[in-house]
Every structure is written in structure tokens, then in C-alpha cells.
N, C-alpha and C positions, 0 to 999 in steps of 0.2 A: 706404511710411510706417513709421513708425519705434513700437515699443511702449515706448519710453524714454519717461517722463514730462517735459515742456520744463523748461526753468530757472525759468519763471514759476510750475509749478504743484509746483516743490519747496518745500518750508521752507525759511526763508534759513538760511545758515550763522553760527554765532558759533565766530571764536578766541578761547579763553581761555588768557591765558599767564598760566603762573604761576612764582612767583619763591622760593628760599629764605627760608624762614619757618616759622618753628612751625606756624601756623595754615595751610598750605598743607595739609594732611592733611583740611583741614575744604572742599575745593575741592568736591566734589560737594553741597553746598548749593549752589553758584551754579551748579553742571550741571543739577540737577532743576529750578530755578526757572526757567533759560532754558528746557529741553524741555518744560515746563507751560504755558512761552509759545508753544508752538510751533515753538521754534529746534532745528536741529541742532549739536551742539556738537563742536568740536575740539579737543582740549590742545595746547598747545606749552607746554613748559616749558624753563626755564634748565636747564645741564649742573647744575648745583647743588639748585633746585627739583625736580629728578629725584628728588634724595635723598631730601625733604620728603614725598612721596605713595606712593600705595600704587599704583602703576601700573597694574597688572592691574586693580584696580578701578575705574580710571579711565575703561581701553580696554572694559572692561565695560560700562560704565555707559555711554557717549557710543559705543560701534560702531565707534572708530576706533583707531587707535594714537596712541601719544602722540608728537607728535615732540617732538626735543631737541635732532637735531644735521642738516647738511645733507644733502639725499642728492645721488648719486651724478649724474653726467651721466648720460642716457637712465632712469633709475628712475623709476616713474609717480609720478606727486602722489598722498603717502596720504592729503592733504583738500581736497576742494573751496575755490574761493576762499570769502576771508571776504566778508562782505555786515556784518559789525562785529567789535570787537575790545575786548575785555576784559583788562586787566590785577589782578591778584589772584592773592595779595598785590602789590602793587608796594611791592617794596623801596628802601631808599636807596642801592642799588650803582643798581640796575637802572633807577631815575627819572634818575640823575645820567648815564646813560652814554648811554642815550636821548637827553637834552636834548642833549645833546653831539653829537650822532650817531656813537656809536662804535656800530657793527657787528659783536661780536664774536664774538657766536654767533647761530645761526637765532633765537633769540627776537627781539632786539633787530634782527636782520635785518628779522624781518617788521613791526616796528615803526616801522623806519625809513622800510622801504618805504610803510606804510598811509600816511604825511601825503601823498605824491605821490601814489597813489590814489585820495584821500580819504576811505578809508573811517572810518565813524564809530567811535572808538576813545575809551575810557573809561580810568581809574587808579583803584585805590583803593590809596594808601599805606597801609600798616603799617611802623613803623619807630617807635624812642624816642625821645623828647625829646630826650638828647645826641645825637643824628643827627641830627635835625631844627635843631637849634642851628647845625650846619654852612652858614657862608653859603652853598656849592654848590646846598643843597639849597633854598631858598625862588629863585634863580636858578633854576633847574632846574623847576623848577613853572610860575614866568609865562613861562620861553621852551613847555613844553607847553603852557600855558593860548594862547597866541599860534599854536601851530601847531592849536589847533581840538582839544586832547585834552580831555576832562572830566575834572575829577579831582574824587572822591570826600571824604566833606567829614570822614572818621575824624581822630579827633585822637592826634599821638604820644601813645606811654602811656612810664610812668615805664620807665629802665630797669632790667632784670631784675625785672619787673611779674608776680604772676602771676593769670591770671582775664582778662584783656584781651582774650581773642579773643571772649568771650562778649557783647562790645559792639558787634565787627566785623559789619557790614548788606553782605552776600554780594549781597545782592538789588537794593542800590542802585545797582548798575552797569548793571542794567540797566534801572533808572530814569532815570538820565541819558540813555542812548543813545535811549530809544525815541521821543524829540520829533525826533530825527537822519534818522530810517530812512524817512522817506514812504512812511505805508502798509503798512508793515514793523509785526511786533509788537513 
């Protein structure tokens, strides 16, 4: 008999990938409010969003390392599966390359993978009004809305705005997913 606790009697897991962005520094509001729900959390962030956070505080605060890039054949998995997925910030590189399915780094890897999955996977864009204008991107949104993502209902802000992150609801991502999880918090 085994003193390993089963899968059933762990906390489910949340990825939260996070994207280049300002507000990406502000990611540990939406770490403490998943762990307050009882979720254990994991970062995956873009080679870019890397830049964005304070990392050590990140792996601090969630137990785990951040991933950003793939590992190696035979190297362990530094995080258990996800059981959901969180995007925040999702940027307008990062929603257009997705809808697309480009794959070009572990972020957008694991992103691509959760629809064949199914894991329940959330967005919340941050990006400006001129970005948002770009036909790709409202494209880009109803091909996620069709593969089962939720996307977050923040509205572009002007560009070069400043004060805007203070309207950003960290916490609504995991509003969306939780009618998703059966049972799940």
C-alpha cells in the first residue's frame, strides 16, 4: 500500500500561462485567488512573458518552477497535468497564434494541446483598441469561442493608456471555468 495521496484526494491543478504584458507582474493576484480556492497552481509563461514577472516570486508563491520553454527527452514533468487552464494576460500575439494553431513555444504548445484534451481553458485579453481593430483578432476569438475557450469579457483600453490594469478582474478566470470542472472548485 502506497502513503502517496491518490489523484482523487489531491487539489486539482491549474495552468496559468501568462503572456507579455505590463500587467503580467500583477499575475500573483490570480495565483492567491485560485489557492484560496483550493487549486494548486502552475505558471507556464511565453519566452517574452518571462520578462514580465518576477519569477522567483512566482515559483515562490505556487511551489513550482515556471516553465517557459520544453524540456528535454527523459526529464521529469516539473507539473502535474492540468485539470484547467488559464490564460492571463492573453495577449493579441498570443490569442491570434493560438486560434491559428501555431505551436511555437511550450505555452501555445500546451494550449494547443488542452482543446484535444479537453481541458477546461479560460482567456482574459489585455491588449489596445488598435490591436483589437485588427480583423485577425475578433476572427481569432469566435474560432476560440467554437473550440470551447472562455474568453474574459475585459474591454481593449486606449493605446498607451495609463491606469488600465486597475480595472483588469484577475479573478474572473476563474469564474468562467468553475461551471466547467464538475465538482471541481
Amino acid at each position: 500500500m502506497s502513503d502517496r495521496p491518490s489523484r482523487q484526494a489531491k487539489k486539482p491543478f491549474l495552468y496559468v500561462v501568462v503572456c507579455a504584458s505590463g500587467i503580467a507582474d500583477d499575475v500573483g493576484t490570480l495565483i492567491s485567488a485560485a489557492q484560496g480556492r483550493q487549486w494548486d497552481v502552475g505558471v507556464v509563461a511565453t519566452p517574452q512573458g518571462l520578462k514580465f514577472i518576477d519569477a522567483q516570486a512566482v515559483a515562490s508563491q505556487t511551489g513550482f518552477p515556471i516553465r517557459s520553454a520544453w524540456r528535454s527527452p527523459g526529464d521529469p514533468r516539473p507539473l502535474p497535468p492540468a485539470d484547467a487552464i488559464v490564460v492571463a494576460p492573453a495577449t493579441f500575439n498570443t490569442i491570434n497564434k493560438w486560434a491559428a494553431g501555431i505551436s511555437d513555444t511550450l505555452a501555445l504548445g500546451i494550449l494547443c494541446e488542452a482543446y484535444g484534451f479537453g481541458i477546461p481553458t479560460a482567456a482574459l485579453p489585455y491588449l489596445n483598441s488598435a490591436q483589437a481593430a485588427h480583423p485577425a483578432y475578433r476572427q481569432s476569438l469566435d474560432r476560440l469561442r467554437e473550440m470551447g475557450v472562455l474568453i474574459g469579457s475585459h474591454e481593449p483600453h486606449p493605446p498607451k493608456a495609463d491606469g488600465v490594469a486597475d480595472s483588469f478582474r484577475w479573478e474572473e478566470a476563474l469564474e468562467l471555468i468553475a461551471p466547467h470542472l464538475s465538482g471541481r472548485p
